[in-house]
MARTIDO-560200 format. One line per 2 residues: number of its first residue (from 0); their letters; for each residue z, y negated, x of N, C-alpha, C, O. Coordinates in steps of 0.2 Angstrom, whole numbers. Layout:
<atoms>
NUM	a	Z,Y,X,Z,Y,X,Z,Y,X,Z,Y,X; ...
</atoms>
This chain:
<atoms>
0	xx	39,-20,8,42,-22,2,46,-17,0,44,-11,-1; 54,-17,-2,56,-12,-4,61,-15,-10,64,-21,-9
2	xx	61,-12,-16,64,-13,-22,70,-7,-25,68,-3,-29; 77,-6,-23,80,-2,-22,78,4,-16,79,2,-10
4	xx	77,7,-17,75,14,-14,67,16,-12,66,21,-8; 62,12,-15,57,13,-15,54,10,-11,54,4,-11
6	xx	50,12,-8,46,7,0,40,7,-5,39,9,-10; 36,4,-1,29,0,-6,27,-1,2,30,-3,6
8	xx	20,2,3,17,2,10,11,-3,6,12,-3,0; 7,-5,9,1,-10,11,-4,-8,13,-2,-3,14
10	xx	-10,-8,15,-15,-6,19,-21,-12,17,-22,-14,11; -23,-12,20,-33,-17,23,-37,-12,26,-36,-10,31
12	xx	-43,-10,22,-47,-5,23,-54,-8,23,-58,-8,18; -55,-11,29,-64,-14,29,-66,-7,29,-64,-3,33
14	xx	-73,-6,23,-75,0,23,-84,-3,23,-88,0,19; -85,-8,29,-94,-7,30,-95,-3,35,-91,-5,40
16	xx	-98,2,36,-103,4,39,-103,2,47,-104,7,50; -102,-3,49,-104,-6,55,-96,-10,56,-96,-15,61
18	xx	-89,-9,54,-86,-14,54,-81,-13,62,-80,-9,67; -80,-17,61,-75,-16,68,-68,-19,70,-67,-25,68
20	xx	-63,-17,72,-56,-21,74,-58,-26,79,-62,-25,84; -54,-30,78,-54,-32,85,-46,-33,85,-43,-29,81
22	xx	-41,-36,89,-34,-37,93,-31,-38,86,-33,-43,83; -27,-35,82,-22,-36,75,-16,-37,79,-14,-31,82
24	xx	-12,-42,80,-5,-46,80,0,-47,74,-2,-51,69; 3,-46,75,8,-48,68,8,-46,61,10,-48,56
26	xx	5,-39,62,2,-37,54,9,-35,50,14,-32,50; 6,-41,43,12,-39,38,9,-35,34,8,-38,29
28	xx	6,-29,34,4,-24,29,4,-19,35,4,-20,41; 5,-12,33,8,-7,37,1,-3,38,2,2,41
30	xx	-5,-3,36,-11,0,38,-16,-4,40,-16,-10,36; -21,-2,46,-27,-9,44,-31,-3,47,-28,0,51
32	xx	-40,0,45,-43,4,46,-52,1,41,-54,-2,36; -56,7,49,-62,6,45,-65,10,42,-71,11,42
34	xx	-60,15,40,-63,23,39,-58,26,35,-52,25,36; -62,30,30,-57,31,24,-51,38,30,-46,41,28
36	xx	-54,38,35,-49,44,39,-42,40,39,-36,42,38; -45,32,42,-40,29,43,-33,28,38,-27,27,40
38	xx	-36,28,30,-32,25,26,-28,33,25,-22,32,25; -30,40,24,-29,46,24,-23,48,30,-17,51,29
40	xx	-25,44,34,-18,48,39,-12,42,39,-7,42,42; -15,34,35,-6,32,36,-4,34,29,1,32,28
42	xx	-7,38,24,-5,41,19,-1,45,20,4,45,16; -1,52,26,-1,57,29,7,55,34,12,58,34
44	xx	5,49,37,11,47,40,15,43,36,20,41,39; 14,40,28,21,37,26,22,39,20,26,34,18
46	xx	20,45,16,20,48,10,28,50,12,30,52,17; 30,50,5,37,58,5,36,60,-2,31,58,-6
48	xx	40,63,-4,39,66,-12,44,61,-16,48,57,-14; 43,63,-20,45,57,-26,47,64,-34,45,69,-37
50	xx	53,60,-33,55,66,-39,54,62,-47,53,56,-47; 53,65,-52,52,61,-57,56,55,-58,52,51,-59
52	xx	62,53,-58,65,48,-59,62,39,-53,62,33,-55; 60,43,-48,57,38,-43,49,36,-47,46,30,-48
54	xx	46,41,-47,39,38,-50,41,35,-56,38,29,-57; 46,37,-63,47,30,-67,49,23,-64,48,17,-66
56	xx	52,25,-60,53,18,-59,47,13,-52,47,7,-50; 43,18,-51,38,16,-47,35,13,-55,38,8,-57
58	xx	31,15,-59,28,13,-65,31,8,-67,28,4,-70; 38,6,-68,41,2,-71,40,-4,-65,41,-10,-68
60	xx	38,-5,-59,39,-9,-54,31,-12,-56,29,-18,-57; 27,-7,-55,20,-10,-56,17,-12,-62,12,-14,-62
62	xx	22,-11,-69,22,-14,-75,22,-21,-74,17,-25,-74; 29,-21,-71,33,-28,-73,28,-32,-68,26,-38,-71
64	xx	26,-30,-61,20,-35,-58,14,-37,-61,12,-43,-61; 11,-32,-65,6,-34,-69,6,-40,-75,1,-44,-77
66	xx	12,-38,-78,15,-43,-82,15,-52,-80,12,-57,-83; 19,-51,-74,23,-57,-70,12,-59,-68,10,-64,-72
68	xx	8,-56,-65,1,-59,-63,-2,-63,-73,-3,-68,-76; -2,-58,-73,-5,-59,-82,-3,-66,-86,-6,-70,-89
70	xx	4,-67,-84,5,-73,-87,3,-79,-82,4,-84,-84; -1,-79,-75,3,-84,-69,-5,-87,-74,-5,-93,-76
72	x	-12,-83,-77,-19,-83,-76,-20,-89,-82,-25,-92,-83
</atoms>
């Protein structure tokens, strides 16, 4: 999902103990893992820096969703 310039990544983290993948096809979310390693290295591979200007408006993005969910309830 990207809203001007800001990519917004996704991730699915089964985090049991025992869990397991089996064949993931078509994934629309950019990480799927059972291991907080897992979640760490697509962080590692799709982090960049973000200068102040960018994180306001990362916050201003995740206001306005909160918002938009808040009224749906």
């Amino acid at each position: 999902m990207t809203s001007g310039d800001i990519s917004v990544r996704t991730a699915v983290m089964i985090m049991h103990e025992q869990a397991v993948l089996g064949r993931c096809e078509n994934l629309t979310v950019s990480a799927v893992g059972t291991h907080p390693a897992h979640l760490l290295e697509a962080i590692e591979r799709y982090a960049y820096p973000l200068d102040p200007q960018k994180c306001q408006e990362i916050v201003a993005l995740v206001r306005r969703d909160h918002k938009f969910h808040s009224r749906r309830r």
